[in-house]
Phi, psi and omega in degrees: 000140181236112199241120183247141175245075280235100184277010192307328179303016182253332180253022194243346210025078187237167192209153177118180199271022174280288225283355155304299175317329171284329191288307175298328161286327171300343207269340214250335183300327190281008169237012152302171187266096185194132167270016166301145176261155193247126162270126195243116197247128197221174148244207213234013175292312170245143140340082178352110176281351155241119191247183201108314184320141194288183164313290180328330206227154196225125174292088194242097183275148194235122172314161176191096185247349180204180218281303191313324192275050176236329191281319193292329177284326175305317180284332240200025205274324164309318183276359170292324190259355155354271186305346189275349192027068194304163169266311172214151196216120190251090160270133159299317206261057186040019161190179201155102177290100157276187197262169194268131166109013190214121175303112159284122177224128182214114152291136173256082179302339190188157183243065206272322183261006166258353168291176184305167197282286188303341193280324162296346188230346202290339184267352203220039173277018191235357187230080163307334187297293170357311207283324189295302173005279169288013187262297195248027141309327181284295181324307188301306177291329133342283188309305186316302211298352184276338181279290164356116188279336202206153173237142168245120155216163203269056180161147182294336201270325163282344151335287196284334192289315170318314178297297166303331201270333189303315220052051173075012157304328174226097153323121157314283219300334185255018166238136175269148200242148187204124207263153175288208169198182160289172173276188185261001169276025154273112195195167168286113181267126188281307193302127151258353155300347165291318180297328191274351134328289189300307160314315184277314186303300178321314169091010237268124177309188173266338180223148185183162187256138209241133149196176187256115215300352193274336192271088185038040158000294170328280191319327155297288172318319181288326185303304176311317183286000182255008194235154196307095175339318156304328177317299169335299186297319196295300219236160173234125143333108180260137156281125173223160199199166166245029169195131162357304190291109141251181188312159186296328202269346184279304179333314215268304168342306164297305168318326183265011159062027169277339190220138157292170161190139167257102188263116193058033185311148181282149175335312181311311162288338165251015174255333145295260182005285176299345177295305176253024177300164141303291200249172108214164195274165156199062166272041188311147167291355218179121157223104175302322189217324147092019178307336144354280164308337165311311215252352155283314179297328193272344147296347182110343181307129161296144174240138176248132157228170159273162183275050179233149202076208161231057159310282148332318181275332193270306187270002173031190161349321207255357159233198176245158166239177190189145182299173209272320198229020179230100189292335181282345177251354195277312172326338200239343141283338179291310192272335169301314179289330185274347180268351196243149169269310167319328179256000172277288164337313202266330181294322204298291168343284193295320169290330154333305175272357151263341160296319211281358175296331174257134188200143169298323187300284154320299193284002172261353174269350193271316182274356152295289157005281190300326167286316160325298174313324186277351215283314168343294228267119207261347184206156178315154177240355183201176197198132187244176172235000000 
């Protein structure tokens, strides 16, 4: 079997949870035991980010000097991959030309880039760069859907969400759901001299609440103002984001020295974080998959999260939930967790066996499965519009 993957998210130096997801399904398919052969398609902008690579798997760079040859590969990305005369051509990252005649495997991470057009562009009518963006990740993505023999996303709730939001142009039945996991340096870090490194470089309180400054903010900052003024004094909000911005009300907070924020932390450093938080938040509005929690639990954090998505679906038993936006129940998981020592354990446990539930090995063996299975399959099986 000859199988391709379109790696660019590797060569771009980006960060966020596509690009785990990419890192982690190549890394861990390149240690399966097999002899199929792997194409692997990056271009020259960043470096590869995975070296090494077994006999079996092909390094393939496509030039890359300015912003237009990312628009010239997207189009024109089949005839690049032609000639390897593939079985399957795997995009990950939600979109994606495979060559006709060639079984199309595309994640759908969320059905973010399939919703109506206004309702996607109605927030950012002030960022024509924005408008475009999404104009044409949307465009891209469409046509790919048209192609597509099979779809993968990572939660039963994005399943169902593709489905409803597609209106049924993409069929439950023709998306698999294969769930992600943490990566494996999210662990119990044992040195504590490693951790009180980190604490000091970092500049880091003796006590703090962890949460991610991008994932609905507000609802924490209104919540803090609601818990017992000693609370206050003891523990501080730490932020941590992978951009500079957040929403106004985080901003203004971080200024008035009520909140930390951490910008872009290195792994390392955010696998010490989750070692040493007390809590961590996740009160996202919206989530496909939601691996934070994950990557908390299996560092030791007890988790609050919201009941939106597949949030729920991810942290099952092992966290508390609260609605997205009612600051008054979040407040009130908050002031529980933080007075019982006891209930922090038991959350810790519990998330600990629910992180350990999950693995990059399982999800590349599960998406192998599935590449066998399309390799079967001699032509597209559907058209979304």
């Amino acid at each position: 079997m000859r199988i391709g993957i379109d790696a660019r998210y590797l060569s771009h130096g980006l960060v966020g949870g596509v690009h785990t997801y990419v890192f982690n399904l190549i890394q861990e398919l390149a240690r399966l035991d097999t002899t199929d052969q792997f194409f692997l398609y990056a271009d020259t902008k960043r470096p590869f980010e995975l070296q090494n690579l077994p006999h079996n798997f092909t390094l393939k760079l496509l030039p890359w000097r300015n912003k237009l040859d990312s628009l010239k590969i997207d189009a024109f990305f089949s005839r690049y991959i032609a000639e390897d005369k593939l079985d399957v051509i795997h995009f990950p990252a939600n979109y994606g030309l495979g060559p006709q005649g060639v079984a199309t495997l595309i994640t759908l991470h969320d059905a973010l880039n399939i919703f109506p057009v206004w309702e996607s562009i109605k927030r950012e009518l002030k960022k024509p760069k924005a408008i475009a963006q999404i104009l044409y990740l949307q465009g891209f993505t469409r046509l790919s859907g048209r192609r597509a023999t099979r779809f993968v996303t990572v939660s039963g709730w994005s399943a169902s969400n593709i489905a409803e939001v597609s209106r049924g142009k993409i069929p439950h039945q023709n998306i698999e759901v294969i769930h992600s996991a943490p990566a494996a340096h999210f662990r119990v870090v044992e040195n504590i001299q490693t951790l009180e490194e980190a604490k000091r470089r970092l500049q880091l309180p003796s006590k703090f609440v962890l949460a991610d400054g991008l994932k609905n903010p507000g609802v924490i900052l209104r919540a803090w103002e609601l818990l017992p003024e000693n609370l206050r004094n003891e523990y501080r909000i730490v932020f941590f984001s992978r951009k500079p911005e957040l929403l106004p009300i985080a901003m203004e907070a971080i200024r008035a020295n009520k909140a930390q924020h951490l910008i872009r932390p290195k792994n390392e450093d955010l696998v010490a974080l989750y070692n040493l938080a007390t809590l961590f938040l996740f009160p996202s509005w919206i989530e496909g998959f939601g691996l934070p929690i994950l990557e908390a639990m299996a560092c030791g954090a007890p988790v609050i999260a919201s009941d939106r998505g597949s949030i729920p679906e991810i942290g099952s038993k092992a966290a508390y939930y609260h609605d997205a936006e009612d600051e008054v129940s979040l407040a009130r998981l908050l002031e529980q967790a933080l007075t019982s020592p006891e209930k922090r354990k038991e959350m810790q446990t519990r998330g600990y066996k629910r992180a350990a539930e999950f693995s990059w090995r399982k999800t590349a063996e599960e998406h192998y499965f599935t590449y066998k299975k399309l390799a079967k399959i001699p032509s597209p099986a559907l058209a979304i519009g």
